[in-house]
C-alpha positions as CSV (number, residue, x, y, z in Angstrom):
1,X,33.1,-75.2,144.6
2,X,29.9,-73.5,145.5
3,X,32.4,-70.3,146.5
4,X,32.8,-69.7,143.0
5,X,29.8,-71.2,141.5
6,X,28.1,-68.4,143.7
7,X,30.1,-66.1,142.5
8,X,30.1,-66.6,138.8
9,X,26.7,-68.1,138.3
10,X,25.2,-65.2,136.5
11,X,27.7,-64.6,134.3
12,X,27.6,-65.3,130.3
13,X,30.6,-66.8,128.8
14,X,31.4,-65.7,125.3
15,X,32.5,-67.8,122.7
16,X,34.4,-65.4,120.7
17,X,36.4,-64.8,123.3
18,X,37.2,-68.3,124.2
19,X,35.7,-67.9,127.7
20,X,35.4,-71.1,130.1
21,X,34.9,-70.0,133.4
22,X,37.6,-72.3,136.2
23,X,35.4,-73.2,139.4
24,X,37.1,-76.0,140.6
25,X,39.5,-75.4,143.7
26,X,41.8,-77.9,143.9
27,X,43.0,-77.5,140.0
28,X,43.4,-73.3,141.1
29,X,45.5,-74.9,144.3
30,X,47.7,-76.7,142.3
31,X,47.8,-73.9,139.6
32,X,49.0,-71.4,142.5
33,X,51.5,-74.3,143.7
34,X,53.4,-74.3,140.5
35,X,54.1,-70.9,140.2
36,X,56.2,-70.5,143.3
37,X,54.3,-67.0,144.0
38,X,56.0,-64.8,147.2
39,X,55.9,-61.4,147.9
40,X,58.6,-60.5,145.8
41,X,56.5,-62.0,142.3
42,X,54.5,-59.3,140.3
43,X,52.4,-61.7,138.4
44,X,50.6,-61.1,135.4
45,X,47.3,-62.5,134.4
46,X,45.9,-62.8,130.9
47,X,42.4,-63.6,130.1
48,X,41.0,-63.3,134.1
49,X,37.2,-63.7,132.9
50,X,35.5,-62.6,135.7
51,X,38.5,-63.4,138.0
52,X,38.2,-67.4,139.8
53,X,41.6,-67.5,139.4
54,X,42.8,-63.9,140.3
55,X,40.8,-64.6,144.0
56,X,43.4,-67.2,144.0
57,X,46.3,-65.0,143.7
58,X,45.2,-62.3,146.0
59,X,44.9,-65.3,148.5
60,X,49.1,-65.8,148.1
61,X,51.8,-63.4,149.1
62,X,52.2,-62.0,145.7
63,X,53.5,-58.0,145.3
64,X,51.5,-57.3,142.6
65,X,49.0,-58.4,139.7
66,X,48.1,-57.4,136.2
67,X,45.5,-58.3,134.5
68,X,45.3,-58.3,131.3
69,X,41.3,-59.2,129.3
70,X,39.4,-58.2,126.1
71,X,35.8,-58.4,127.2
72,X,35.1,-55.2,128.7
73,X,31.9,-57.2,130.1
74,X,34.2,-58.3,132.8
75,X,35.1,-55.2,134.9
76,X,32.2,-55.1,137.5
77,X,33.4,-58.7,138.4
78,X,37.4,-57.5,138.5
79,X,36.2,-54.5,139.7
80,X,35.0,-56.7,142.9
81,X,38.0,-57.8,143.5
82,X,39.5,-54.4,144.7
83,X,42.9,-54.8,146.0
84,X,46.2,-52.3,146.0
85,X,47.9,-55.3,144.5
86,X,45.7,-55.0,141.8
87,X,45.7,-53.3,138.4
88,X,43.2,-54.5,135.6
89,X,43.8,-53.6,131.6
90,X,41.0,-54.5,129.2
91,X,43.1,-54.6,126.3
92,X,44.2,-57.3,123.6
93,X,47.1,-59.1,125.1
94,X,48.9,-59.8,121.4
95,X,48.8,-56.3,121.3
96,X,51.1,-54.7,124.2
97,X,54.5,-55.6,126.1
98,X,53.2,-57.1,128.8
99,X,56.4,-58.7,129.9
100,X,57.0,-54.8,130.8
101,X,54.8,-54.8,133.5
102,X,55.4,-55.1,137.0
103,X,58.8,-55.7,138.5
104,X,61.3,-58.9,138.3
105,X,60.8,-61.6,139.1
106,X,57.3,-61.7,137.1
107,X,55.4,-64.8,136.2
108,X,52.5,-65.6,134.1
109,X,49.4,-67.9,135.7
110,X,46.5,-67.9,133.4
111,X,43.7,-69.9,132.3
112,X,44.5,-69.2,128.4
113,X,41.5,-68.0,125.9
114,X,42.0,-71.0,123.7
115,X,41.3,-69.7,120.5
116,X,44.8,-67.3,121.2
117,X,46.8,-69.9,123.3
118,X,49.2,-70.4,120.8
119,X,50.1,-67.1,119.7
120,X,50.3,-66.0,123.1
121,X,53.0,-68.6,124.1
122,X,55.3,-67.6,121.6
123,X,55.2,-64.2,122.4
124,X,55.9,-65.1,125.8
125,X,58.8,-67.3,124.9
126,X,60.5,-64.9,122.3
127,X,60.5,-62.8,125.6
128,X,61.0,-65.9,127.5
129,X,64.2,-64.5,129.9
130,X,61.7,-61.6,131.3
131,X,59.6,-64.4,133.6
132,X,60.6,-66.2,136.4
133,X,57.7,-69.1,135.9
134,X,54.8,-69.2,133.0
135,X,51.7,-71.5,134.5
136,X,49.3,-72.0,131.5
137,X,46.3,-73.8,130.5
138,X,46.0,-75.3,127.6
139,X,43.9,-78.0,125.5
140,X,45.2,-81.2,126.2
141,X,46.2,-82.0,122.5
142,X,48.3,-78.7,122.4
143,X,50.0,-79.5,126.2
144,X,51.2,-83.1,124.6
145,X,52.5,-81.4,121.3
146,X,54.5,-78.9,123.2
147,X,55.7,-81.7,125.6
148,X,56.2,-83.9,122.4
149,X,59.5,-85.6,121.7
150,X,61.3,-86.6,118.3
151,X,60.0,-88.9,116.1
152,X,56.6,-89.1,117.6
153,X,53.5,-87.2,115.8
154,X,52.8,-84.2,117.9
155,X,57.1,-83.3,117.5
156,X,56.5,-80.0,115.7
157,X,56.8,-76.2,115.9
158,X,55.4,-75.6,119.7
159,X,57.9,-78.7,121.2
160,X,61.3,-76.9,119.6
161,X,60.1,-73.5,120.5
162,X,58.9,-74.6,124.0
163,X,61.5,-76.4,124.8
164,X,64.5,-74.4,123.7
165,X,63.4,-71.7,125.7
166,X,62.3,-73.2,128.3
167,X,62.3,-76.7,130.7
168,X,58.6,-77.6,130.6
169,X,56.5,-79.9,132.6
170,X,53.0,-81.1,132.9
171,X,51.0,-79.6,136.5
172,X,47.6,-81.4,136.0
173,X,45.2,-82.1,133.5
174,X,41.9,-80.5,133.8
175,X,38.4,-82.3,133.3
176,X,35.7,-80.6,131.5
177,X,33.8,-80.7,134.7
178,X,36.6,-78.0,136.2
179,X,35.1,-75.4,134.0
180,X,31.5,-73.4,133.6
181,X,30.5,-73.6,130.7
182,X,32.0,-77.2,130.3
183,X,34.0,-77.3,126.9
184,X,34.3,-80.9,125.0
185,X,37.8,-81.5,125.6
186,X,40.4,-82.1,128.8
187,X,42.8,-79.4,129.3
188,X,46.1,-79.5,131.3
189,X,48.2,-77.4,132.5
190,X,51.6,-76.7,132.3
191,X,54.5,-75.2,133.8
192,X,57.9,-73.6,132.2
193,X,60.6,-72.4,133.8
194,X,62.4,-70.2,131.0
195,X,66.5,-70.7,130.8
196,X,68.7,-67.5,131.0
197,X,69.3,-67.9,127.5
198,X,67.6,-70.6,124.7
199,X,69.2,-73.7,125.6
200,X,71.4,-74.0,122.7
201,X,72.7,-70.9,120.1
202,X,70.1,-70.2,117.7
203,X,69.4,-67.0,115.1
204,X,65.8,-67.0,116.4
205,X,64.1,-65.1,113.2
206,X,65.3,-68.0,111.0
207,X,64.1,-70.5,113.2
208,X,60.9,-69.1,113.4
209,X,60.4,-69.1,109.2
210,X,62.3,-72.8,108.8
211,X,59.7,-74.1,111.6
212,X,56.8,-72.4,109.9
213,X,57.8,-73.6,106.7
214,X,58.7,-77.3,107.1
215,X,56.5,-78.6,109.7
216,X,54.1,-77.8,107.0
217,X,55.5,-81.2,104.7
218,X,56.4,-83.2,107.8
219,X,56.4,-86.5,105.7
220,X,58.8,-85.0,103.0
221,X,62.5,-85.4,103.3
222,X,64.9,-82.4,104.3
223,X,66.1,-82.4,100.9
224,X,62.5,-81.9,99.1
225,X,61.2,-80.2,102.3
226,X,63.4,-77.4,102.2
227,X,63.3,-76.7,98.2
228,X,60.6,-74.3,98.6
229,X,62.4,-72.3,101.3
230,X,65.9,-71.8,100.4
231,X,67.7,-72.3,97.3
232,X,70.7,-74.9,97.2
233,X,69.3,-77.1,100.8
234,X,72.1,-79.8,99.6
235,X,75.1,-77.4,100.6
236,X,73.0,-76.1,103.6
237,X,72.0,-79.2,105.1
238,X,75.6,-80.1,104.5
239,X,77.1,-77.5,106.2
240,X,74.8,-78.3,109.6
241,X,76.1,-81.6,109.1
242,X,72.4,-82.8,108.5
243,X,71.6,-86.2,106.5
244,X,69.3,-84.8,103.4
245,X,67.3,-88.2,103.9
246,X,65.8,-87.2,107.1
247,X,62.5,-86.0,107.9
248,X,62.1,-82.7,110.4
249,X,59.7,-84.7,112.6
250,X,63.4,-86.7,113.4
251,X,65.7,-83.8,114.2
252,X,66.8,-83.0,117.8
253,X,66.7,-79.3,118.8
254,X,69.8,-78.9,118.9
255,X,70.0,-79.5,114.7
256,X,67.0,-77.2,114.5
257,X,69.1,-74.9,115.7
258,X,72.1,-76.1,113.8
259,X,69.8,-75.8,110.2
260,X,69.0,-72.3,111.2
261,X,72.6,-71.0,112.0
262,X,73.3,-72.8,108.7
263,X,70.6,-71.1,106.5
264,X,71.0,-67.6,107.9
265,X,75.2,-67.6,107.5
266,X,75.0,-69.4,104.1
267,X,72.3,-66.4,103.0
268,X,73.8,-63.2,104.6
């Protein structure tokens, strides 16, 4: 602990950019653990701060890493860290193709600005085939909804998109006392190991608007969900072979998936 307390004690974190610096060692071990790293992995990094966890990395066997952070504030500290393996970009991450970087296999391992979390996962998973392993930290709440299984509460958007692209599984959970500044809330994080292909057929920009759309009226039935969506959801939901009754906190993936095939042939 003192390592990186040292290291980062003079260092501001900024709100606006979600930053909580990791200082706890045995939560980076275990981070490192999960994503398999060798020295065939080019691994990128997104959101480094001043770089607890990218000391980490370089420890490993790892080809190559890119990092990828917005607060130009940081690059004395990265900077610090000069290695070959190396290469920093200070540069929005929703903003380039940073599955493109590196060489396969590549893996993701970052300590997620929380305020983008989201956004960022599902651009990683609409690219999920490019990455070998994603490691992520996240706010506990949003781990247990994209962990989250039918009929429970937290079943939404992130659990169908998470896990049809990917098998998903909790690392550790993270106390506030991991982290300088301390935020309010535990954080966990989590691995996923993307599939070849998602893990059951699926026209992906439907699925994306139906999940938008109806996890907005979770209570309502399909039926009265859907209305404001598509016209005629009788003869869709009949056609995916979907009782009108239900609610879409009680569908499977796999009807998801089902609804959305259904939708985009009935509509082309």
């Amino acid at each position: 602990m003192n390592e990186l307390l040292s290291y980062i004690k003079n260092i501001t974190a900024k709100k606006k950019f979600g930053q909580n610096f990791l200082i706890c060692p045995s939560i980076l071990d275990k981070i490192i653990a999960a994503a398999h790293i060798n020295k065939e992995t080019s691994i990128i990094e997104i959101g480094p701060g001043p770089g607890s966890l990218t000391r980490w990395i370089l420890r490993t066997s790892v080809k190559s890493i890119y990092t990828i952070e917005r607060d130009p504030s940081m690059k004395e500290y990265l900077d610090s860290l000069a290695s070959p393996k190396l290469h920093i970009q200070f540069i929005d991450a929703l903003k380039i193709n940073f599955w493109e970087l590196g060489e396969s296999p590549r893996s993701v391992v970052a300590n997620l600005p929380y305020n983008v979390a989201t956004p960022l996962l599902i651009k990683m998973l609409s690219n999920a085939s490019c990455f070998k392993h994603l490691v992520l930290m996240f706010q506990k709440e949003v781990a247990d909804r994209i962990l989250a299984k039918p009929y429970s509460k937290a079943y939404g958007r992130l659990s169908i998109i998470s896990q049809l692209f990917s098998k998903v599984s909790r690392v550790t959970d993270v106390p506030p006392s991991a982290f300088k500044p301390q935020p309010k809330i535990t954080s966990s994080v989590l691995q996923f190991t993307p599939y070849e292909k998602p893990l059951y057929p699926v026209h992906w920009p439907t699925l994306q608007r139906l999940l938008h759309h109806i996890f907005q009226q979770r209570r309502k039935m399909l039926r009265s969900n859907l209305k404001g969506f598509i016209d005629n959801p009788l003869d869709v939901l009949s056609i995916a072979n979907i009782d009108p009754t239900r609610r879409p906190e009680t569908l499977s993936l796999e009807m998801f998936c089902s609804l959305s095939n259904a939708i985009k042939n009935y509509y082309q």
